[in-house]
N, C-alpha and C positions, 0 to 999 in steps of 0.2 A: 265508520271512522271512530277511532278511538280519543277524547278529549282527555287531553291530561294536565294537570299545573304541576308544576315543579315549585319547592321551598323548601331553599337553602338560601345562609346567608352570606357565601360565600357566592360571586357573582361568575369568576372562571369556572368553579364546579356546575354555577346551573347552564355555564355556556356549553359545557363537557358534554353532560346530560343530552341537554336540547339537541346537540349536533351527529350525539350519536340516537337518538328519537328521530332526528329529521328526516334521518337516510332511507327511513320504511316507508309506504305509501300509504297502510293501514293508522298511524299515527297521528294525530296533529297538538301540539302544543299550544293551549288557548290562554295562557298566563305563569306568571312569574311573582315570585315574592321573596322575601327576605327575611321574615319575623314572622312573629304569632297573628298578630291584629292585620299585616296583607293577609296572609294566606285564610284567615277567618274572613277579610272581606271581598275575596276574590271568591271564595266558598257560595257567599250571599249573593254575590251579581254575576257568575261565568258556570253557564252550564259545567261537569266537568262530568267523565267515567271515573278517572285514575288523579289519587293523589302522589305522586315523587315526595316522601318526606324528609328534611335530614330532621336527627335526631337532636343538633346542637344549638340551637337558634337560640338567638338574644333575649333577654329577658322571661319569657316564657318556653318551655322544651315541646320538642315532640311529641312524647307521649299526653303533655296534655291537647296537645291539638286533638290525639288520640281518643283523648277522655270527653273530649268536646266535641267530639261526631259522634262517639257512642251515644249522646244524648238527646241528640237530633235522629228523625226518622228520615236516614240520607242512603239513599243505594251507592254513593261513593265508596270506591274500594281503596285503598290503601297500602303503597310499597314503600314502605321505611329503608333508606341509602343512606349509611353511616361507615363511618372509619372503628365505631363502637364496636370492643369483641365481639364475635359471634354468640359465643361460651354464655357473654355476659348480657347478652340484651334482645336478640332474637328471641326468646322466650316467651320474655319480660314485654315485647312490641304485640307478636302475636295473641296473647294472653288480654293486651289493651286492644285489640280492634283492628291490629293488622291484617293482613290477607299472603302478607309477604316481606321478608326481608336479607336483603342484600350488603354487605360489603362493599365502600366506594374505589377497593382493591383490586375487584375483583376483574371477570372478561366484561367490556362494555355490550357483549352479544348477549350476556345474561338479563341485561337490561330490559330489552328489545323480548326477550319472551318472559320474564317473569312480567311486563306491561300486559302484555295480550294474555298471559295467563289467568291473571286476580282481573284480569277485565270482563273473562267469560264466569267469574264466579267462583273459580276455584284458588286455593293456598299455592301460594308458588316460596321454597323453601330449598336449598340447595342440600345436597348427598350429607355435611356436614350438622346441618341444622336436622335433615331427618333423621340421620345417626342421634341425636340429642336429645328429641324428643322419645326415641324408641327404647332408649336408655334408664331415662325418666319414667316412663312406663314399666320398665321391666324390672328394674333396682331402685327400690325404695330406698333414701339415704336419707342422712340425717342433714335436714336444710342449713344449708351457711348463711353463717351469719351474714354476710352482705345481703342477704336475701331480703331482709327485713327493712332497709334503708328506704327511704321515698327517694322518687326521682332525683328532686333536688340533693338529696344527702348523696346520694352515688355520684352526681356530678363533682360535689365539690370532692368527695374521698378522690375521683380520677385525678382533680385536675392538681390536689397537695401531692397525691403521688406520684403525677409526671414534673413535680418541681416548681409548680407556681406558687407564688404568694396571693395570702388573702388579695390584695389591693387589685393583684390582676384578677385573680377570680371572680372578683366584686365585680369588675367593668366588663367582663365577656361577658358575664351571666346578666349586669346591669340588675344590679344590688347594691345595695350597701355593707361595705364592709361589717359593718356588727351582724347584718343577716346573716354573711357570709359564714361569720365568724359563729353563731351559733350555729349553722349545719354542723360546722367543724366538732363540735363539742356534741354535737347531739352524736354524730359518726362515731366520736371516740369512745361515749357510753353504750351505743348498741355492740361494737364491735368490742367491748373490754379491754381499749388500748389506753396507752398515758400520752403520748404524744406525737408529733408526723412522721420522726423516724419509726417507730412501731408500724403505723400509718402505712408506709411504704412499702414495708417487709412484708406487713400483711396484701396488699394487693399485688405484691411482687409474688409471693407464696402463690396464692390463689388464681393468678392467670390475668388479674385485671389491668395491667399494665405492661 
């Protein structure tokens, strides 16, 4: 049997998940979380195989949940399920400790075997994702600048160029808006821009939105 938790903080997405998990008989679902600090303390008390991660969680992101198994000596394997471009963060997941990553777009049957896949040990990575690595491999380019952002600085560049204001970015992410507000400023400097309409056009240009 394969033990998984799911963490997302979105409660109908972990219902989604779970019920297309349920339908297999090799599966079972031992926990649920919402944030950083569950799913770190369900890690600590629920045997588990398989982590379900989203990538957008409150206060703390994915990736460092990410950062924070790579640090533990854990055989927990890891499927990151995001609405996040492929282009732009499958890479970027894999490269932190993933084993696998999915689009929450996608066939709910990919689910179902990219689980059992990173369950026996191996990368589960859809035709799209291994076109991108094999790419990467083959044509050395000159890295984009978004490339060089931390976690946090690409969140907040997504979330000014789908149109939010600091104040809400501040309360998804649970920040404060002056944190907020310096990603912002730090983004504008790596990326050579003056301000969020530049912002925009630049992630509109580049695929990130």
């Amino acid at each position: 049997m394969i033990r998984v938790i799911l963490c997302d903080d979105h409660a109908v997405v972990r219902r989604g998940i779970r019920d297309t998990l349920a339908e297999t008989v090799d599966i079972q679902i031992v926990g649920e979380a919402g944030s950083y600090s569950e799913v770190r303390e369900l890690l600590r008390t629920v045997p588990c195989d398989v982590l379900v991660l989203d990538l957008n969680l409150p206060g703390r992101s994915g990736l460092e949940v990410l950062a924070s198994l790579r640090e533990t000596d854990t055989q927990i394997k890891v499927l990151v399920v995001s609405m996040f471009p492929e282009d732009q963060y499958a890479i970027r997941c894999l490269r932190a400790g993933a084993q696998g990553y999915l689009n929450k777009a996608g066939n709910p049957a990919e689910m179902v075997t990219a689980v059992r896949t990173i369950s026996q040990g191996r990368k589960y990575v859809t035709p799209d994702v291994a076109q991108m690595l094999v790419d990467n491999l083959a044509t050395p380019s000159t890295e984009a600048l978004h490339n060089s952002l931390s976690e946090r600085e690409l969140q907040t560049l997504l979330k000014i160029a789908s149109g939010k204001r600091l104040s809400d970015i501040a309360e998804e992410l649970m920040l404060s808006p002056k944190t907020v507000s310096v990603y912002r400023s730090r983004v504008l400097e790596k990326l050579k821009l003056a301000n969020n309409a530049e912002l925009t056009v630049y992630a509109i240009r580049n695929g990130l939105v």
